[in-house]
N, C-alpha and C positions, 0 to 999 in steps of 0.2 A: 537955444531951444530946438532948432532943427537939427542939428547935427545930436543931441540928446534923441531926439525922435527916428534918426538914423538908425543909432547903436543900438536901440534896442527895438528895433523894426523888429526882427525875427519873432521875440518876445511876446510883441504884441499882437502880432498875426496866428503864432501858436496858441494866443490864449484865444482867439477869436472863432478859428478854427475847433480846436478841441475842447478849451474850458468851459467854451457859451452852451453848447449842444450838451455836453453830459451833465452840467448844471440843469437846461431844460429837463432833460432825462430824469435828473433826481426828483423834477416838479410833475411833469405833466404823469396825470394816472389812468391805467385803461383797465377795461375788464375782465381784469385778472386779479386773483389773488397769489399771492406766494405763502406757502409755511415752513417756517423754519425753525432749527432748535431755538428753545426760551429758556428760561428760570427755573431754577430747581429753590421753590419755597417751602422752607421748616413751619411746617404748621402750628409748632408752638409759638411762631411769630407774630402770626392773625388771630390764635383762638385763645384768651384768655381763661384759664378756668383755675377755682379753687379747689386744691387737691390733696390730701394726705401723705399722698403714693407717689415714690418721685421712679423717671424712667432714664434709662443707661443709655441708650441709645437714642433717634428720633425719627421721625415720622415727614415724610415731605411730598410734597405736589410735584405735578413739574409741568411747564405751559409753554408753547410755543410763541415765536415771534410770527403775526398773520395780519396784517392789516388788512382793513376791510376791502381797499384796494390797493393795489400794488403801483408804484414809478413805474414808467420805461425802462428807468435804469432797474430794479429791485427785478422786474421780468426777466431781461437780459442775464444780467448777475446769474439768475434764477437756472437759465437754462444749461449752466457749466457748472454747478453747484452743486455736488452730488446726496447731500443732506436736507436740498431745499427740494420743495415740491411746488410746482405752478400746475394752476388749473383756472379754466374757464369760469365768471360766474353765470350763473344762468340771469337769461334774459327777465324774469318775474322778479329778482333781485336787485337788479342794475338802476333800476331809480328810487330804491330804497336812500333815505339819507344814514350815510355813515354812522352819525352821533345817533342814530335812535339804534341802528344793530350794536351799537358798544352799549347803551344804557342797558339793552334788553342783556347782553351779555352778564352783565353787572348784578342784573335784579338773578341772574338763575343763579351768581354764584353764592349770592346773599340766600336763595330758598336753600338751594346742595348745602349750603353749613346751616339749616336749618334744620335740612331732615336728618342729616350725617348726626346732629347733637340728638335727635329726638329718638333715633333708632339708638345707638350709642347707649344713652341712658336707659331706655329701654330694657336691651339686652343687659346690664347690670342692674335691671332688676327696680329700677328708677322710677315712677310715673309723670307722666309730661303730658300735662293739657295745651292740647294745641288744637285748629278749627284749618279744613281745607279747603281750596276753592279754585274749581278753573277757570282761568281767565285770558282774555285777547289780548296777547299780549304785541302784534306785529299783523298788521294788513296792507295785503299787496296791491298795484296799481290794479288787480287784475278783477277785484273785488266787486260784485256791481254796486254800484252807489246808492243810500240810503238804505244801509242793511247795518250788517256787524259793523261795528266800534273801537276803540282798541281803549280798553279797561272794562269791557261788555266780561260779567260774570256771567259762565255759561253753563246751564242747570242740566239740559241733557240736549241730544241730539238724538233726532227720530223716536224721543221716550230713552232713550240706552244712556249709558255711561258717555261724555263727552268724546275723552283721550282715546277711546277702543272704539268708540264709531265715527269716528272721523277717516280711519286709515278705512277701517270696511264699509262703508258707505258706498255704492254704486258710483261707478264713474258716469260724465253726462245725464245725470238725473238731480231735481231738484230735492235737499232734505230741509227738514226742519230743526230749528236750534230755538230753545227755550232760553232766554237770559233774561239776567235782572240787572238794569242800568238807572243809576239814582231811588234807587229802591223801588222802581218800578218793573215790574214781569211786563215782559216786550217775547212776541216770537216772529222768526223770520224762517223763508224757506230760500236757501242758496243754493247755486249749482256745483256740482264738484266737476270742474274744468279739467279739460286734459293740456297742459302746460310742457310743450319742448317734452321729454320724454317719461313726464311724468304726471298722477292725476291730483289735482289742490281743490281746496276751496277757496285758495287765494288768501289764508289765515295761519297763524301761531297762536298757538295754544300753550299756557304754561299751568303748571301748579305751582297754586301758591299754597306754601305753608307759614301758618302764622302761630307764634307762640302767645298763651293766653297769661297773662299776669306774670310774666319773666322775660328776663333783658338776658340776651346773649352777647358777650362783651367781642367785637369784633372789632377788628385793625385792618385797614385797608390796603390789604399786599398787592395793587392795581393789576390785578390776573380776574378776568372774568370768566362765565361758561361753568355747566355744571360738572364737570369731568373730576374734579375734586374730592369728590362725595365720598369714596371708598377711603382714601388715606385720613381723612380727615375726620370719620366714624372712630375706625384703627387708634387712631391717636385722642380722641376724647376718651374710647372703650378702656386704653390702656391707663387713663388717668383716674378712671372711675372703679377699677380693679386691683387686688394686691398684688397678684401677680405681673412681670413687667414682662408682657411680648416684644419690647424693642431691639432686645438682644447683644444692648450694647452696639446695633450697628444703623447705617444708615438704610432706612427701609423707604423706600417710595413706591410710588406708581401712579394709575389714574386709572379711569371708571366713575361712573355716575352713580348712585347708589337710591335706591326708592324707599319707601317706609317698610314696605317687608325686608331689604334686606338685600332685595336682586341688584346684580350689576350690571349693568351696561354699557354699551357701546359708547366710545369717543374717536374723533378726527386727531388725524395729525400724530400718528400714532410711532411712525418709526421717527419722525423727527423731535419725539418725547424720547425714546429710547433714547438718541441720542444726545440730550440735553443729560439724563441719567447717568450714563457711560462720563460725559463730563464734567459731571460733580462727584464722580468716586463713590456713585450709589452702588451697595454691598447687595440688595434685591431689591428685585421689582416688579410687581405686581401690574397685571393687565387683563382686559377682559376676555376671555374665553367661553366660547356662548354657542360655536356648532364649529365642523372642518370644514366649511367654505374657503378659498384661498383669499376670502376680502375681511376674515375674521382678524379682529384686532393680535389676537395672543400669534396667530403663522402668520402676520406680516411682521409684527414684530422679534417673532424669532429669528425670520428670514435675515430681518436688519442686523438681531446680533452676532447672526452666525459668520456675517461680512467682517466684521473686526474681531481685533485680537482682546478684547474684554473680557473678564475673568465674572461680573454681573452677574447673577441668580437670574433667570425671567420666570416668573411664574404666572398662568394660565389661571383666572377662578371667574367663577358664575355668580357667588354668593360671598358675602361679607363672612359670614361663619366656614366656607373654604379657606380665603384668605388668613383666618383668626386659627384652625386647624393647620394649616401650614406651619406657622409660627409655633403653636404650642410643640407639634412634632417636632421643633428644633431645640424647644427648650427640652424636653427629654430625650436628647440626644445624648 
C-alpha cells in the first residue's frame, strides 16, 4: 500500500495542487457576468404555424451564452478570450436571486413571440385581438418596503403612460404609481433613487401582451430575453404571405421588436455576430437606431470588419426596413 502511495505521490500532489483550486474556480461565483457566443435557433423550430406558403430558405435567432453569474474560472477564462465580454454587475443587482432574472428572462421571450405573431399577422392584413398590460415584473433590494409588488398592474405613473414616465420622471423626487393588485386600485408615491451611476425606482417594468381566445403553439428552445422579436415577426410575416422573403438563404439576426413595428436595442451584440459568422449565417440583421459608437449596428460592424467573413450585416430601425431589404433582393 505504501510503496503504491509512493509511485504515484507526484500524482497526487499535482491533483491537489492544481485540480482542487480550478475545480473550486469552476464553483465559486463572483460579481461578474461573462458573454459569450450562443445558439443560432431556426425559428421554425419553436413557432409552430399553419401555412399554405412554404419557404426556401429560413429564418433564425441567435443568443449568447451569459449566466447570471460567472465562476472564477468563466472570469479568468473570460479575460484572454477575445469573443467573450466580462463586465461588472451593478451593486442593485447582486442580491437579486438568479432563478427569478431567468424566469423574468423567460416570461419576455414568451411576450417578443407574442407581439412578433400579433404585428406579423397584422401587417398581412390579419386581425388579432389581444389586451395589454404593464406589469412589475422585478423589485430591487433598494425599493422601500411596503410599496410596489412584483405582479402589481401598473395603470399610470404621475397620471402619464407608465413605460415613458418612468425614464422621465425627476430624479430624487417622490412620484405617483396608480396600480391594480387582486383587483383592487392601490396608489403609491416612490422615490426615484440615484443608484451607482445611474437613476431607478428600484423596479422593472414589462409589457405584457396577451392573446384573447387563440393559443400560439410554442416549443421551448431554452433562449430567454426579448431580442428575438425582429426574426421571428420576419418568419411568421413570411409564412402568412405568397411571396417568400427567405431567399433560399440563411437570414438571422436580433432586435426587440414593439407592436408598431419599432426595433430595438439588444446586449451582447458582437458576441451574436459571432455565434452568426459560426453557423454560416448568409445575412444579419441588427439594430440601427443613431451614430453613437455604443450603437448596436457600428459595434457590430466593427466586430465584423475584424474577421475574414463574407456575412451581409445589415442596419434597420423598423421591421418594414428589414422586410424592404429583402424584397430589394428579390428583385434583384
Amino acid at each position: 500500500m505504501r510503496k503504491t502511495i509512493y509511485a504515484h505521490l507526484l500524482t497526487i500532489i499535482l491533483f491537489f495542487v492544481i485540480a482542487l483550486p480550478i475545480s473550486a474556480m469552476g464553483i465559486v461565483k463572483v460579481n461578474y457576468r461573462s458573454i459569450s457566443p450562443g445558439f443560432n435557433n431556426n425559428v421554425a423550430e419553436f413557432i409552430s404555424l399553419n401555412s399554405p406558403y412554404k419557404q426556401t430558405g429560413s429564418f433564425h435567432t441567435t443568443s449568447v451564452l451569459a449566466p447570471q453569474k460567472a465562476t472564477s474560472l468563466q472570469y479568468i477564462i473570460g479575460q484572454f478570450v477575445s469573443t467573450t465580454r466580462i463586465y461588472e454587475i451593478p451593486d442593485y443587482l447582486q442580491n437579486i436571486n438568479a432563478d427569478k432574472l431567468d424566469e423574468i428572462g423567460y416570461e419576455q421571450k414568451t411576450n417578443s413571440l407574442t407581439i412578433s405573431y400579433i404585428y406579423a399577422l397584422e401587417q398581412a392584413g390579419i386581425t388579432v385581438d389581444y389586451t395589454i398590460e404593464t406589469k412589475v415584473s422585478l423589485v430591487f433590494p433598494s425599493l422601500t418596503n411596503n410599496t410596489l409588488k412584483e405582479g402589481d398592474i401598473v395603470l399610470s405613473v404621475n397620471g402619464e403612460d407608465p413605460l415613458t414616465e418612468v425614464y422621465n420622471a425627476t430624479c430624487g423626487m417622490y412620484h405617483e404609481f396608480i396600480v391594480k393588485r387582486d383587483d383592487t386600485q392601490l396608489s403609491y408615491y416612490v422615490e426615484k433613487k440615484e443608484l451607482e451611476d445611474t437613476c431607478l425606482f428600484g423596479i422593472q417594468l414589462s409589457t405584457n401582451v396577451i392573446l384573447n381566445d387563440e393559443d400560439l403553439d410554442l416549443n421551448n428552445n431554452k433562449t430567454g430575453g426579448p431580442s428575438g422579436g425582429l426574426m421571428q415577426a420576419l418568419y411568421i410575416y413570411n409564412l402568412e404571405t405568397e411571396v417568400d422573403y427567405s431567399l433560399g438563404l440563411k437570414i438571422a439576426g436580433t432586435g426587440t421588436l414593439d407592436l408598431d413595428g419599432n426595433v430595438g436595442y439588444i446586449g451582447g451584440v458582437e458576441q451574436k455576430v459571432y455565434t452568426a459568422i459560426n453557423n454560416n449565417i448568409d445575412i444579419f440583421f441588427v439594430p440601427h437606431l443613431s451614430n453613437d459608437p455604443s450603437d448596436n449596428y457600428i459595434k457590430a460592424k466593427q466586430t465584423l470588419d475584424e474577421t475574414n467573413s463574407s456575412m451581409i450585416l445589415v442596419g434597420v430601425s423598423t421591421f418594414n426596413e428589414a422586410l424592404e431589404y429583402l424584397q430589394g433582393r428579390l428583385e434583384e
